[in-house]
N, C-alpha and C positions, 0 to 999 in steps of 0.2 A: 802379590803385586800384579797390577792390572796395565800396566803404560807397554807400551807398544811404539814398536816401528814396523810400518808395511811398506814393501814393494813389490808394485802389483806387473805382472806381464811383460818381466824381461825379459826382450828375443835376445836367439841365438840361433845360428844358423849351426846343425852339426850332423856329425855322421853314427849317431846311436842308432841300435836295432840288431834282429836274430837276421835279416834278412841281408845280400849280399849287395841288394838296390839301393836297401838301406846307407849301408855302408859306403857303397859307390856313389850314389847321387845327394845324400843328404834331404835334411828336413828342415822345417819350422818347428824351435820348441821355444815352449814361454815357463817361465821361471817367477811362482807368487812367493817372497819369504815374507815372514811374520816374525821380529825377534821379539821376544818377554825380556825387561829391563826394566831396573829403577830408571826414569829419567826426571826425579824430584831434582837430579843437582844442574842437571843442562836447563831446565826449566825455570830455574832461578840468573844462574850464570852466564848464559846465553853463549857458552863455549864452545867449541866444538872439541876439545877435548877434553869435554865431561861427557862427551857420549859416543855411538860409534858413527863412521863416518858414510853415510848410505851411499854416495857413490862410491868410495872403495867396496864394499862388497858391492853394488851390480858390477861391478867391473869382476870380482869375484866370480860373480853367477855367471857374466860372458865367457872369463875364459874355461872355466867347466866345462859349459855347454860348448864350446869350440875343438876344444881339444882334445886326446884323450877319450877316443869311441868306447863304448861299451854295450854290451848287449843288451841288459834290461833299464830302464829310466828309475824302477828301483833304488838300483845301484849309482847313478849319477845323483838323487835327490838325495840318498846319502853319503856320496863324496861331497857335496856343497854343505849340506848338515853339520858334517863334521870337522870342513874347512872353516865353518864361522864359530863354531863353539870351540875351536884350537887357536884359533888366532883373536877373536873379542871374548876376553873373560869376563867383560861384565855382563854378557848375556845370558840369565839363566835358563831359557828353552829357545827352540826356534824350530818353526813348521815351514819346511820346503813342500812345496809342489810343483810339480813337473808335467807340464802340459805338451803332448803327443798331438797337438790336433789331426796330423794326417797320417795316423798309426794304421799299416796294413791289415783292415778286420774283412769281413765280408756281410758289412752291416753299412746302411749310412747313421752316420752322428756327428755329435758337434765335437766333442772332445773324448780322449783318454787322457788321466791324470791320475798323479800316484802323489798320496800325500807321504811325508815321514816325519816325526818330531823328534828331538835331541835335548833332554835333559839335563843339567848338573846335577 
């Protein structure tokens, strides 16, 4: 199955990171998901409940990223991973990315990102 839903660079404002600035003052992160789906019957029926609802999950992806600190962004793009393949069963994979742009390194760049994918 090739059909797709993307949402691409959803902010959040949170407090991930090893580091204690981190955690105290917070970041910019952006959140890409990619779900894999039939969407042969939305695409006929024009329903919204023959498919999933994309603002309910960015709303998903907000309060993730809001909530709930954690040290590695690893671990956040798979608590979102595994929030949308527990709750939309008709998504058979879905590719979370987690975009760090202002990740503490000692390099200039544009981005760190951590991809994860979640099978049935």
């Amino acid at each position: 199955m090739s059909d797709q839903i993307l949402l691409t660079g959803i902010h959040g404002y949170g407090f991930h990171g090893l580091f204690d600035h981190e955690r105290t003052n917070g970041q910019d992160f952006y959140v890409d998901v990619v779900l894999n789906l039939d969407l042969s019957k939305p695409s006929l029926s024009d329903a919204i409940e023959d498919t999933v609802n994309y603002a309910a999950i960015t709303d998903l992806v907000v309060a993730e990223i809001t909530s709930n600190p954690v040290s590695l962004i690893e671990k956040l793009a798979g608590r979102i991973a595994d929030e949308i393949m527990n709750t939309y069963q008709m998504v058979f994979s879905v590719d979370v990315t987690v975009h760090k742009p202002q990740a503490p390194v000692d390099a200039s760049l544009k981005d760190i990102a951590v991809q994860i994918t979640r099978t049935r």
